[in-house]
N, C-alpha and C positions, 0 to 999 in steps of 0.2 A: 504493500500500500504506500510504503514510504517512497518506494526507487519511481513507481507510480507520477505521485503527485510530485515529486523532481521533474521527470519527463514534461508532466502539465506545464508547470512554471519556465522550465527553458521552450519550449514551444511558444508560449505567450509571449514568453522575453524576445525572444526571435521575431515574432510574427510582427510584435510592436515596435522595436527596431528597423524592420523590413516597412512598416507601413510609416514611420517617421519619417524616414528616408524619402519615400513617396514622395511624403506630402512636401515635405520640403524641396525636392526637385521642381515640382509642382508649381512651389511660390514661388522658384528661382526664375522658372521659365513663362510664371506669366507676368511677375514680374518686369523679365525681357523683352517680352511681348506688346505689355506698357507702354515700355520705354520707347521701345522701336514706332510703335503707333505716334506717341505722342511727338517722337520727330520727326517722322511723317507726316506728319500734319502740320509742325509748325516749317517744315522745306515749302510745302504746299502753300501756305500764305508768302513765305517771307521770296523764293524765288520770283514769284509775278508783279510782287511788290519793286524786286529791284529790277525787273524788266522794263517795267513802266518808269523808272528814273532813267534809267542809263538809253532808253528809247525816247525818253521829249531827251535826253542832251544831245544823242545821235540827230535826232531831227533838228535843231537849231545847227548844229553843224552842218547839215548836208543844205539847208536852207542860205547857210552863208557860206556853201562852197559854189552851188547852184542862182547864188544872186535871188532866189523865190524870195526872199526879205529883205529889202535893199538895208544896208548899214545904217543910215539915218534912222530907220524905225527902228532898227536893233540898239542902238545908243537911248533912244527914245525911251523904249521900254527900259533899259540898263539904267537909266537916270530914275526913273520911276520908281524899279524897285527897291533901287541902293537908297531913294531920299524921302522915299513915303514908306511905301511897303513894309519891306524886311523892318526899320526902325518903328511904325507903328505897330508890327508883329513880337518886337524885344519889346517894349513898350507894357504891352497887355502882357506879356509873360513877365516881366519883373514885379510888376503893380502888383497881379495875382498870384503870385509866386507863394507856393507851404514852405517856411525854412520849418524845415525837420532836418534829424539829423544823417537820415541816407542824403539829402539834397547837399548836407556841405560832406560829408565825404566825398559824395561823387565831384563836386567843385575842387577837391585837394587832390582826387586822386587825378582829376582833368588837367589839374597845373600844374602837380610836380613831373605827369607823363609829357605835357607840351613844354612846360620851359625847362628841363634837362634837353630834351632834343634839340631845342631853341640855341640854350648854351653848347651843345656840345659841337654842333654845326657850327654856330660862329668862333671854339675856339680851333676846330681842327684846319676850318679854312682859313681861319687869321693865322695859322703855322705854316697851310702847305700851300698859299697865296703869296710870292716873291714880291708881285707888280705892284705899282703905285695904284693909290686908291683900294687896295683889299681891304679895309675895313668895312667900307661902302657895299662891296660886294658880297664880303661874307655875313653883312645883315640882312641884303637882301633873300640868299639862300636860306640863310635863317627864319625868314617870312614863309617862303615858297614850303620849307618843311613840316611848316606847323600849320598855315592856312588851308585847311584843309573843308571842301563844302558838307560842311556838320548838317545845314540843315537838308539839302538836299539827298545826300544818302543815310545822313542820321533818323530821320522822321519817319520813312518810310519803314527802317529795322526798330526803333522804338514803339511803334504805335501795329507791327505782329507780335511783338516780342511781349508788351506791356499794357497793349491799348485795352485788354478785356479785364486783365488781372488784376494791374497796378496800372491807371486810366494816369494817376498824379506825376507818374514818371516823365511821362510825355514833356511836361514843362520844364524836367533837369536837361533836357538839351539846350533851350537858350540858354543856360546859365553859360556853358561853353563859351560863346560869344566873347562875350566880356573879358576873359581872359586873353584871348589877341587882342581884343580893341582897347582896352585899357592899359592890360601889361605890357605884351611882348610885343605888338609893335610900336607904341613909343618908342623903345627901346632902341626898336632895328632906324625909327625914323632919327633917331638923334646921332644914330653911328653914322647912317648916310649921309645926313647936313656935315659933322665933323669931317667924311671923308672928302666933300666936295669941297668944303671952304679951305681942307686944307692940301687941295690939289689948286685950290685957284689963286693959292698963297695968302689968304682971307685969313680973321681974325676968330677965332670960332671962342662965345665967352657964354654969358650967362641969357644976355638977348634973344644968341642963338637957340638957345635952348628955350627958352619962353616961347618965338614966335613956330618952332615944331609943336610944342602940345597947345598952344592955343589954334591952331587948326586939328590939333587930335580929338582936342575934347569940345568943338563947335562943328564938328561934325556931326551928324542927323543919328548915324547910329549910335555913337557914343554918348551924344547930348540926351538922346529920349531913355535909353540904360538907364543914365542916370536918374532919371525925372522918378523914372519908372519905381527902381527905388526907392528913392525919396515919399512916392507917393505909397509904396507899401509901407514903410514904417512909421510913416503919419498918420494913416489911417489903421 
């Protein structure tokens, strides 16, 4: 009876074992199943989304390669959106803005990734630039590597990405902005003026430096940023 009920208890032990295993393959693989679905799904929104961005930049291209948009009306429109639009678009995201604290993380981790590149650009080409004027020029590339169209391919991957989930995120991409138009290019603009004034044998002093950020910050987009601001933490 005894060697019996041993048999019972290792057959149970076994069978429950055996069926543990199961189940847990079971969770593993739908589990997986999940996962694969769910990036399936999120390929499916976010490819078409950047179809349709990189397809209007294709078509403005091939419009000003084919003359179908004569230049005047593309400057037109270009003036338009750089001095109403896009600035009354920073404008209403800064005023409405939730400062929480993912919103200043994302703002720090946005600045120390863009101005390390920023600096690291302008010190390697102020090394391996011999010519006159490299100062000039390694601010410029410094621009080119950090200016980067945020809104254009950022909006369409934040709003598959977060538009159902986290709807608030949407608004952490203009914060972006601010960070060249305030920080880092002053910066690049003030290297340039020094490089030119002092290619042209000019006095480069404290003037100089005044009359670059007073066109930086009476500019449309940086002027409404700010407004924009100002008007959130008034109200």
């Amino acid at each position: 009876m005894v060697v019996s009920n041993k048999l019972d208890i290792r057959r149970k032990y076994k069978m429950s074992g055996a069926l543990s295993t199961t189940l847990g393959y079971l969770n593993v693989t739908t589990a997986n199943t999940t996962t694969e679905n769910a990036t399936l799904e999120l390929l499916s929104k976010l490819i078409p989304a950047l179809m349709k961005t990189f397809l209007v930049i294709f078509a403005g291209f091939l419009f000003g390669k084919t003359n179908l948009y004569p230049t005047k009306y593309a400057s037109a429109i270009g003036r338009l959106c750089g001095t109403l639009l896009l600035p009354v678009a920073l404008f209403n995201a800064m005023a409405t803005l939730q400062v929480t604290d993912a919103a200043w993380q994302f703002l720090i981790a946005v600045a120390i990734c863009k101005g390390s590149l920023f600096f690291i650009v302008l010190a390697a080409l102020a090394v391996i630039d011999k010519k006159e004027g490299k100062i000039g020029r390694a601010a410029i590339w410094s621009v080119f590597s950090t200016q980067s169209n945020d809104f254009a391919l950022g909006l369409p991957i934040f709003q598959v990405l977060y538009g159902s989930s986290q709807p608030g995120f949407i608004s952490f991409l203009y914060i972006v902005a601010p960070v060249n138009l305030v920080v880092l290019n002053p910066i690049a603009f003030i290297l340039m003026e020094y490089s030119r004034k002092k290619k042209d044998g000019k006095k480069f002093d404290c003037e100089s430096v005044g009359m670059v950020l007073k066109r930086v910050f009476t500019n449309p987009l940086v002027l409404l940023t700010f407004l924009g601001l100002i008007l959130r933490y008034v109200s």
